[in-house]
RODO-2510 file (C-alpha; in nm, 4 decimals, decimal comma):
residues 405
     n   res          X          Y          Z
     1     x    19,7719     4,1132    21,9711
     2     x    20,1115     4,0049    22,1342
     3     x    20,1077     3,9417    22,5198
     4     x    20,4913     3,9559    22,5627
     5     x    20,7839     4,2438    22,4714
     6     x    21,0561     4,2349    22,2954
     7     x    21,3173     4,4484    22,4338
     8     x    21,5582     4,6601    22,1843
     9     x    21,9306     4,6301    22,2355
    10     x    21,9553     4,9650    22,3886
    11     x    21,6152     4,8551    22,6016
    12     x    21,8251     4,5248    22,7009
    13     x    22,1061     4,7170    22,8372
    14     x    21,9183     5,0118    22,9998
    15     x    21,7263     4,6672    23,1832
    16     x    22,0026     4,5221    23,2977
    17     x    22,1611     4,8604    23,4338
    18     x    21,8420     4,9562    23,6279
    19     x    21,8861     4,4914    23,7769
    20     x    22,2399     4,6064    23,8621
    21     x    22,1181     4,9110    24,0387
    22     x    21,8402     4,7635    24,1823
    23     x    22,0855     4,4347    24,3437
    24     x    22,3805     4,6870    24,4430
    25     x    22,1021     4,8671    24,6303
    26     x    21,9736     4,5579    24,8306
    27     x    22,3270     4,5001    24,9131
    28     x    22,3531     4,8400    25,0920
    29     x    22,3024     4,8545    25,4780
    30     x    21,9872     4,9293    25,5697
    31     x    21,8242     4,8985    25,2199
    32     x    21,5696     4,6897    25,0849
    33     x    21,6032     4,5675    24,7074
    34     x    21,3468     4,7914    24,5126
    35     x    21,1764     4,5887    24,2704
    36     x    21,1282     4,8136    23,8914
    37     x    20,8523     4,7986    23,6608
    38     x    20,8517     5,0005    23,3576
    39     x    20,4970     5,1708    23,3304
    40     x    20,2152     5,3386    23,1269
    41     x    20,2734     5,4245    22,7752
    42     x    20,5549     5,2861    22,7033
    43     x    20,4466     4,9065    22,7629
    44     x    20,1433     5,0090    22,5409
    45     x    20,3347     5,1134    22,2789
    46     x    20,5462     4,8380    22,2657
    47     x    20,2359     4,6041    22,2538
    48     x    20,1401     4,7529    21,9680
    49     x    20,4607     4,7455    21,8050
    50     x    20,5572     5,1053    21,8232
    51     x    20,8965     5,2284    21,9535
    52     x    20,9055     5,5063    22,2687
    53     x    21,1708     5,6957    22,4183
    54     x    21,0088     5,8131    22,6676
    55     x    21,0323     5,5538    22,9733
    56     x    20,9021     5,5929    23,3285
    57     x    21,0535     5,3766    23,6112
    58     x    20,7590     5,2747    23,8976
    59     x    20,9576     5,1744    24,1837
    60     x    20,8165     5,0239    24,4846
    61     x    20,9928     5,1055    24,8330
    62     x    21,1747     5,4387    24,7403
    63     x    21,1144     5,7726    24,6128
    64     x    21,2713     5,8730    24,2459
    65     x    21,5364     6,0768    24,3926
    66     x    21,6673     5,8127    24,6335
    67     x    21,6830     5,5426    24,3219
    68     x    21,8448     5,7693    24,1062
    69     x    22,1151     5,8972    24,3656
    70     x    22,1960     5,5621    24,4295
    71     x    22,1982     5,4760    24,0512
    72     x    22,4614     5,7775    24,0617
    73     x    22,6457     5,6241    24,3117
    74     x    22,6778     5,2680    24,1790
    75     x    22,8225     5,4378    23,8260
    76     x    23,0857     5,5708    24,0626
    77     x    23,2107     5,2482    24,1867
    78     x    23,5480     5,1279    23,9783
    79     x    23,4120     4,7972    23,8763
    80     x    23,0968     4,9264    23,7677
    81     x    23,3062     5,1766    23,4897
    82     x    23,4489     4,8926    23,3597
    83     x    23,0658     4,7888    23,2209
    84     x    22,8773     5,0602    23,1449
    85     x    23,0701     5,4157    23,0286
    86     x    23,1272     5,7064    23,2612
    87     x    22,8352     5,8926    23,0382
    88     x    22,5713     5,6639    23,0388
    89     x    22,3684     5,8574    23,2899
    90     x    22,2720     6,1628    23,2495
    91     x    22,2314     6,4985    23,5074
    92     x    21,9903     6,3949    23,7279
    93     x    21,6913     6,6688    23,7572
    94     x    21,5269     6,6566    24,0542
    95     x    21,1892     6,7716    24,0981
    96     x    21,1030     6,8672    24,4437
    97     x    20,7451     6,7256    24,6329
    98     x    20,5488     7,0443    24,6264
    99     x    20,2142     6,9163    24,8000
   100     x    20,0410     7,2061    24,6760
   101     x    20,0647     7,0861    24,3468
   102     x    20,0267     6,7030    24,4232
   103     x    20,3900     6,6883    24,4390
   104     x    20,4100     6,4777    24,7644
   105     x    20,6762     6,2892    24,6608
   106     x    21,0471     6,3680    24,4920
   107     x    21,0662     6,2235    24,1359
   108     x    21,3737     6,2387    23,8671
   109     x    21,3701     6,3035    23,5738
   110     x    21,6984     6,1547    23,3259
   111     x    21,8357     6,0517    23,0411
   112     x    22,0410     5,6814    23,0245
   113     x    22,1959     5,5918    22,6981
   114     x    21,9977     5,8898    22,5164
   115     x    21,6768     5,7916    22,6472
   116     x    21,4077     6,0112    22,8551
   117     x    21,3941     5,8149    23,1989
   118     x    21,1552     5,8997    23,4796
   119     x    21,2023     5,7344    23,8028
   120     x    20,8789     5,7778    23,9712
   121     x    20,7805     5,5634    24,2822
   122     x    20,4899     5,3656    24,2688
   123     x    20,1454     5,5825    24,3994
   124     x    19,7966     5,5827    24,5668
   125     x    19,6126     5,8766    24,5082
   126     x    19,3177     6,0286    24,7538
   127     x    19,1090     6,3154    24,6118
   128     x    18,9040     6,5776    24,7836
   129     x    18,5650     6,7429    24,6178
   130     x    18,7139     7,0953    24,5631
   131     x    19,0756     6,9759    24,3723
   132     x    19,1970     6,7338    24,1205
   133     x    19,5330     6,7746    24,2589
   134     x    19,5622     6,4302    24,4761
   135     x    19,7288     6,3661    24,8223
   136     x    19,9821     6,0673    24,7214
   137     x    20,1547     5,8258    24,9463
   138     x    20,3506     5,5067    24,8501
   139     x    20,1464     5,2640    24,7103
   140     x    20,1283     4,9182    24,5526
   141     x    20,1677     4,7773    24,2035
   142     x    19,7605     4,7161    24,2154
   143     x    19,7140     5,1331    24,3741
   144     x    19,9097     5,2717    24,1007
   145     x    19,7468     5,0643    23,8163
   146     x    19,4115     5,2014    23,9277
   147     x    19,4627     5,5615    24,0008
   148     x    19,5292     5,5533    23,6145
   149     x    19,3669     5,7317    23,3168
   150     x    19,2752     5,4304    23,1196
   151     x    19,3353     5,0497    23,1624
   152     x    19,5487     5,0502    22,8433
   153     x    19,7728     5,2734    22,9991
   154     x    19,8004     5,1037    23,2911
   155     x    19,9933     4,8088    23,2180
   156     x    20,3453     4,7527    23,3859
   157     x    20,6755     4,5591    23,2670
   158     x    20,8306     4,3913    23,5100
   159     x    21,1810     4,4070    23,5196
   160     x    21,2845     4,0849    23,6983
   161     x    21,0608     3,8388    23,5661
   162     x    21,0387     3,9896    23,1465
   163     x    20,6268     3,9993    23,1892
   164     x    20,3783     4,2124    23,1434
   165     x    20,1509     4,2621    23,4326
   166     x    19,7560     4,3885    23,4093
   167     x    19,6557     4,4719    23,7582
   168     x    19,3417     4,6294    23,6271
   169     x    19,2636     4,2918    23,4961
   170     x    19,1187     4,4718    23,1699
   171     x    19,4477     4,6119    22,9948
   172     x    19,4657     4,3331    22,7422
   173     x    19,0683     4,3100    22,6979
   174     x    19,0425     4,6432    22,6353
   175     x    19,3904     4,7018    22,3500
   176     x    19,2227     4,3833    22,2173
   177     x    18,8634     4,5257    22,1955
   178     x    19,0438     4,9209    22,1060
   179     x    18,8498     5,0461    22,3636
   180     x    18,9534     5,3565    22,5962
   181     x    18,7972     5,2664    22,9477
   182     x    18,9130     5,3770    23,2832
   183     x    19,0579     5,1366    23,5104
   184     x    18,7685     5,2335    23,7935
   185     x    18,4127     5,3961    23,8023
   186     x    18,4149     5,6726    23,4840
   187     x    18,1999     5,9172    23,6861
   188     x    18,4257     5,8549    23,9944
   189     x    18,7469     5,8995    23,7741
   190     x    18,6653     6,2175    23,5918
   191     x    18,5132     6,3818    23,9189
   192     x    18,8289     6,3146    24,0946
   193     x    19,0515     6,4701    23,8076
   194     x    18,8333     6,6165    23,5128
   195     x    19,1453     6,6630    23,3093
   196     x    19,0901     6,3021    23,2273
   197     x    18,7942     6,3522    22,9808
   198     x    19,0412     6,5109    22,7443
   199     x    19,2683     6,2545    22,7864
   200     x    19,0368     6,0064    22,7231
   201     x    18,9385     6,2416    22,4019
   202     x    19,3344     6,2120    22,2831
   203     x    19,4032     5,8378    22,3636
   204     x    19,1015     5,7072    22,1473
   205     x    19,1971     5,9974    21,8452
   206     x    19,6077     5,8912    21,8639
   207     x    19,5483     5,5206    21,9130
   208     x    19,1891     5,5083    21,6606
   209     x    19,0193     5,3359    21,9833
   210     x    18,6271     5,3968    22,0911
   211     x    18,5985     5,5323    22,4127
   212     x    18,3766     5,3142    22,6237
   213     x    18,0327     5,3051    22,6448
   214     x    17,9830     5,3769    22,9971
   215     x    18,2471     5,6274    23,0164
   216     x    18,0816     5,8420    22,7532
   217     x    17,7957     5,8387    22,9532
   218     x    17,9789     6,0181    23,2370
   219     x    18,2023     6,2556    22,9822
   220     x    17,8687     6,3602    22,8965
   221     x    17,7167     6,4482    23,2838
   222     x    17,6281     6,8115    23,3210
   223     x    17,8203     6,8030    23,6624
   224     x    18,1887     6,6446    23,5196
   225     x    18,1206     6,9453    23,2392
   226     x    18,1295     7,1783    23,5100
   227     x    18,4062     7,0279    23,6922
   228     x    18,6567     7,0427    23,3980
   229     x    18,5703     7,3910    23,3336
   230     x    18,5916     7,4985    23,6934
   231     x    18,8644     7,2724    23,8334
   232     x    19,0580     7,2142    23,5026
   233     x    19,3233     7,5261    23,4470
   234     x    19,2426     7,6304    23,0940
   235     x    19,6592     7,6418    23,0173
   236     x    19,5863     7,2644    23,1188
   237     x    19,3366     7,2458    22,8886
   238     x    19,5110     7,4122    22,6209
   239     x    19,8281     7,1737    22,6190
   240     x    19,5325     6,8644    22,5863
   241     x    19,4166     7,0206    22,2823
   242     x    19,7180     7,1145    22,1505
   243     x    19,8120     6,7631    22,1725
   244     x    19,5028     6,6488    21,9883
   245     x    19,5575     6,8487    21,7107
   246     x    19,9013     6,7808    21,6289
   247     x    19,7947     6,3893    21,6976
   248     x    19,7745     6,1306    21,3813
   249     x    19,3692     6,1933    21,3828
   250     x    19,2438     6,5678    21,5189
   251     x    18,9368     6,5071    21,3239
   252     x    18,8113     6,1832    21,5314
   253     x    18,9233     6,4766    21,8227
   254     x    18,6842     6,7509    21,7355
   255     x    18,4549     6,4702    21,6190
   256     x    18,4264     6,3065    21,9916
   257     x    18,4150     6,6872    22,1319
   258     x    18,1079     6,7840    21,9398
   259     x    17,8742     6,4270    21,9911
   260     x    17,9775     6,4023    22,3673
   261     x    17,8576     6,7696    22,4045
   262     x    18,1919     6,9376    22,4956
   263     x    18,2600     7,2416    22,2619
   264     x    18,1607     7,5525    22,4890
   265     x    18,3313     7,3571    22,7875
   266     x    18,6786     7,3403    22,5943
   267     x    18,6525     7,5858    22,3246
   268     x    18,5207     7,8977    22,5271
   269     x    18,5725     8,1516    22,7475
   270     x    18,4758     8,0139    23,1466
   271     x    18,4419     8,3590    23,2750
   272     x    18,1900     8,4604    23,0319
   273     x    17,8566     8,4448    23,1134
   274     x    17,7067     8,6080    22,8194
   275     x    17,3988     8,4246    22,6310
   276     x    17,4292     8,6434    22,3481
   277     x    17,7695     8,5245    22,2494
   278     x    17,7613     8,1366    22,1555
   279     x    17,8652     7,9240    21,9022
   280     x    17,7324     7,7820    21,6445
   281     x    17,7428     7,4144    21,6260
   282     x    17,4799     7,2943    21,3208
   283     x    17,7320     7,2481    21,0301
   284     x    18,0548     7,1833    21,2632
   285     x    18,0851     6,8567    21,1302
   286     x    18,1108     7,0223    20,7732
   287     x    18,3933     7,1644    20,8416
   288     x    18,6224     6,9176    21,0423
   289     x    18,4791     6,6669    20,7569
   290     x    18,6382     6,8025    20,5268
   291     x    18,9531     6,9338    20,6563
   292     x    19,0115     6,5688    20,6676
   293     x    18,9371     6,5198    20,3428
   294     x    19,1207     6,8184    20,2138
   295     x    19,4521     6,7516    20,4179
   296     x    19,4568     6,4098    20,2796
   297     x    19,6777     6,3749    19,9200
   298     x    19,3988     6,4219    19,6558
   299     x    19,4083     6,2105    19,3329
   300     x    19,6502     6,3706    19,0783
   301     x    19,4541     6,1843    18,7942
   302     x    19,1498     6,4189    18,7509
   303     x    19,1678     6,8048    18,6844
   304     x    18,9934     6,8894    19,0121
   305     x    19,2120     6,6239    19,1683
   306     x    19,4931     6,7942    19,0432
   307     x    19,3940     7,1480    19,1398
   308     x    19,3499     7,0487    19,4782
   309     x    19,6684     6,8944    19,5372
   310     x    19,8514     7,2739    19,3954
   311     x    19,6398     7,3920    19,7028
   312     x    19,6966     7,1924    19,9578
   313     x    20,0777     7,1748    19,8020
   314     x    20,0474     7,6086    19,8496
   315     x    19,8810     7,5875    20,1974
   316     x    19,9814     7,3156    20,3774
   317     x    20,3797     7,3582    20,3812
   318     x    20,4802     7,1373    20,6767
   319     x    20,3411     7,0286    21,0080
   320     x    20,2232     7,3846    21,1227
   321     x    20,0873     7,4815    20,8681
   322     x    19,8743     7,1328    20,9046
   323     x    19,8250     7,2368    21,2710
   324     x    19,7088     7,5528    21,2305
   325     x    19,4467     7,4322    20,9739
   326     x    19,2878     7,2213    21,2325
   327     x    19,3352     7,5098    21,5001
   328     x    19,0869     7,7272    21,2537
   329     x    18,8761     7,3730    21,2086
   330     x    18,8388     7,4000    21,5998
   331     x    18,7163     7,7402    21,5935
   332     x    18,4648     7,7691    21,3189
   333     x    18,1852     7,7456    21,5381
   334     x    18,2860     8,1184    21,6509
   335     x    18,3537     8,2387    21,2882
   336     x    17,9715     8,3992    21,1936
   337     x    17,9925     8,5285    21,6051
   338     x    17,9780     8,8650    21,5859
   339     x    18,1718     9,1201    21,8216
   340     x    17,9078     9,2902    22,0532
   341     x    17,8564     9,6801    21,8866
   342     x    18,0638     9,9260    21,9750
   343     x    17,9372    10,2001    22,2063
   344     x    18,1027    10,4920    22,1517
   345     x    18,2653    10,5973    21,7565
   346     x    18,5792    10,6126    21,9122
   347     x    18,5959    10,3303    22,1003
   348     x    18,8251    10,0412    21,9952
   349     x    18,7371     9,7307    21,8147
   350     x    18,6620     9,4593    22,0345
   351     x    18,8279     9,1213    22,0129
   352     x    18,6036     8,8571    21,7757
   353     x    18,4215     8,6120    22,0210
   354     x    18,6576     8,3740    21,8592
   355     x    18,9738     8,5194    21,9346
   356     x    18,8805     8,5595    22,3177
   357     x    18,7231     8,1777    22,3259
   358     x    19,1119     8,0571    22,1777
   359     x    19,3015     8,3120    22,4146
   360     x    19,0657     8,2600    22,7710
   361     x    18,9466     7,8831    22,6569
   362     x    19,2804     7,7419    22,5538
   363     x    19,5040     8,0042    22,6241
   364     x    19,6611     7,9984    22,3014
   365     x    19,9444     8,1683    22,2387
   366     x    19,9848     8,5722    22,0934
   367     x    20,0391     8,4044    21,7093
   368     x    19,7397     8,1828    21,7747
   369     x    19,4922     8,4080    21,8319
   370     x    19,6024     8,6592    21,6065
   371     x    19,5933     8,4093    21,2650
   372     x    19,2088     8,3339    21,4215
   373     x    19,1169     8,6721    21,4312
   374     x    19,2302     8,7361    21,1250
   375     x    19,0329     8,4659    20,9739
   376     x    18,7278     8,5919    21,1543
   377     x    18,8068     8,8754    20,9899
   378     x    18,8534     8,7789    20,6775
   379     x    18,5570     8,5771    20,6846
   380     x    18,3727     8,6818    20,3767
   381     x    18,6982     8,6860    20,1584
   382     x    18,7567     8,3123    20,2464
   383     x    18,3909     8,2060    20,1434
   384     x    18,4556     8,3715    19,8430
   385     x    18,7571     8,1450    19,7769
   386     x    18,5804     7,8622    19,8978
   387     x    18,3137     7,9330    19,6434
   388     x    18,5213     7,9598    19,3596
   389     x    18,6574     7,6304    19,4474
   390     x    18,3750     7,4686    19,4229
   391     x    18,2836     7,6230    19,1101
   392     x    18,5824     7,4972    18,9347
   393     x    18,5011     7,1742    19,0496
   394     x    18,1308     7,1955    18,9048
   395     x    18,2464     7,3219    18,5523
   396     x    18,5113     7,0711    18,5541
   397     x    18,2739     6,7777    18,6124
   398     x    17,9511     6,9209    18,4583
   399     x    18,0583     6,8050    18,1122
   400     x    18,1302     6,4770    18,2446
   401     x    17,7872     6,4278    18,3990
   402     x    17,6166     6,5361    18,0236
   403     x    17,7970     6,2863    17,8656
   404     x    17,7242     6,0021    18,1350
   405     x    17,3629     6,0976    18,0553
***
């Protein structure tokens, strides 16, 4: 794995802007140069050879909105225009500290030369028991490397010097060994901010990593399941999931869900505290299985190869119609639920247990939950289709099998 980055021309010259800003700045009564670092996801992704466009600024003795005022202001000076064009930096969009929301500090959001800039300053985070929302303060390169997620996102790009710095000590280990691990104790890390497990959950499905061994142990504690249902909003939950599904590999998704224990603390309803109602998780494996297998372009060379791929060809249109595959995948531990009995004749239907786990567990949206209730609904018609499917197959092959014997 390489060790150094390669900057794109666009990169180059979005670099040597932020240098000019940064010098201009130290220049300025009263000002101390702020030394840049490009972090987080970017820097892995350009380790591993993939381009981003999405590029956050860590910047050490200033808030986000300072930086980027005074970015603003250097574009203004005449012999500045003369190198860079009047439109190189986009509106700046401020967004205000909100403490209540861990917003302590002001941050920008921008675009420079068409890409998605955040200038963020650099952080140390201190959590209390009842909140994953952190109090934040300035902080060092080393405090904002270890507040992160995962030591493989918590690699920085130093602007001056061209290197790539691991203050975690375990960034290059880990994209070396593909291993999701957070930078400090797992158990400590996911009590402070439970919203991590699914993080964790996403990273190892979009980058094909393991997730370490003594982080699984934690994601699996009875106590951080409780946290991320209790402390975790479930919109929160839903936009992690969301994510994972529309991610190169949902099925390595569900698939670390269901062995680390996780299904009724992501896919259900918190409020409910019904035993009657739970899902069934015996042949879940089945199903995500072989929604990989039926998503991926079957072999036009046999007849039931051929079928197949006029099915997948009828069903699976374009990228929604691949999402919302896996969105029913994620649900078919609800499907054979059945909706508690009505108590009066007149009385409407309820809601199928698996349209009020998607709607109160994920908070999925009003299109969501109606295509899952509909396939709840519809349950016996689709096992029907299934069936036949698989009967095709069997008379197509069954003459091959008596001649092989």
């Amino acid at each position: 794995m390489q060790k150094t980055i390669v900057l794109s021309e666009q990169e180059a010259t979005l670099r040597q802007l932020l240098l000019d800003v940064s010098n201009y700045i130290g220049q300025l009564d009263g000002c101390t140069r702020p030394q840049l670092r490009i972090t987080g996801g970017w820097v892995r992704d350009k380790l591993l050879g993939v381009g981003s466009k999405d590029i956050d600024i860590g910047i050490d003795c200033m808030t986000g909105f300072k930086f980027g005022t005074l970015m603003n202001q250097y574009l203004e000076q005449p012999e500045t225009q003369a190198n860079y064009p009047k439109d190189v930096l986009g509106k700046l969009a401020k967004i205000e500290a909100n403490p209540e929301k861990s917003k302590h500090l002001e941050t920008v959001t921008t675009k420079i030369m068409g890409l998605e800039i955040d200038l963020v300053n650099l952080r140390k985070e201190t959590y209390t028991e009842d909140s994953r929302n952190p109090q934040m303060e300035f902080g060092t390169p080393e405090d904002d490397a270890l507040r992160r997620d995962a030591t493989v996102n918590a690699m920085f790009y130093n602007l001056d010097t061209s290197e790539v710095e691991d203050f975690t000590g375990r960034g290059f280990e880990d994209m070396e060994r593909q291993v999701i691990k957070t930078p400090l104790s797992a158990y400590q890390t996911f009590k402070d901010d439970p919203l991590r497990v699914l993080r964790a959950i996403r990273f190892a499905s979009r980058l094909d990593y393991e997730i370490d061994e003594e982080d699984e142990q934690a994601m699996r504690d009875a106590g951080i399941r409780e946290a991320l249902k209790l402390k975790i909003t479930r919109e929160r939950v839903g936009i992690e999931v969301t994510k994972m599904l529309q991610g190169p590999n949902p099925r390595q998704a569900l698939q670390l869900i269901d062995r680390l224990g996780l299904y009724q603390t992501i896919f259900a309803d918190p409020g409910s505290n019904s035993s009657a109602s739970k899902p069934v998780l015996v042949n879940w494996r089945r199903a995500y299985d072989q929604a990989e297998a039926f998503v991926t372009t079957p072999s036009k060379e046999t007849v039931f190869g051929a079928l197949m791929n006029r099915i997948q060809l009828a069903l699976l249109k374009d990228s929604k119609d691949v999402y919302s595959m896996w969105l029913l995948c994620a649900f078919v531990p609800w499907a054979r639920v059945m909706a508690p009995a009505l108590k009066k004749a007149s009385a409407k239907a309820a809601a199928s247990p698996a349209g009020i786990a998607a709607r109160e567990g994920i908070k999925a949206d009003n299109n969501s939950v109606k295509l899952i209730e509909n396939a709840a609904a519809h349950l016996v018609d689709i096992i029907q289709v299934k069936d036949a499917v698989i009967k095709e197959k069997a008379s197509i092959t069954a003459p091959r099998k008596r001649k092989q014997n």
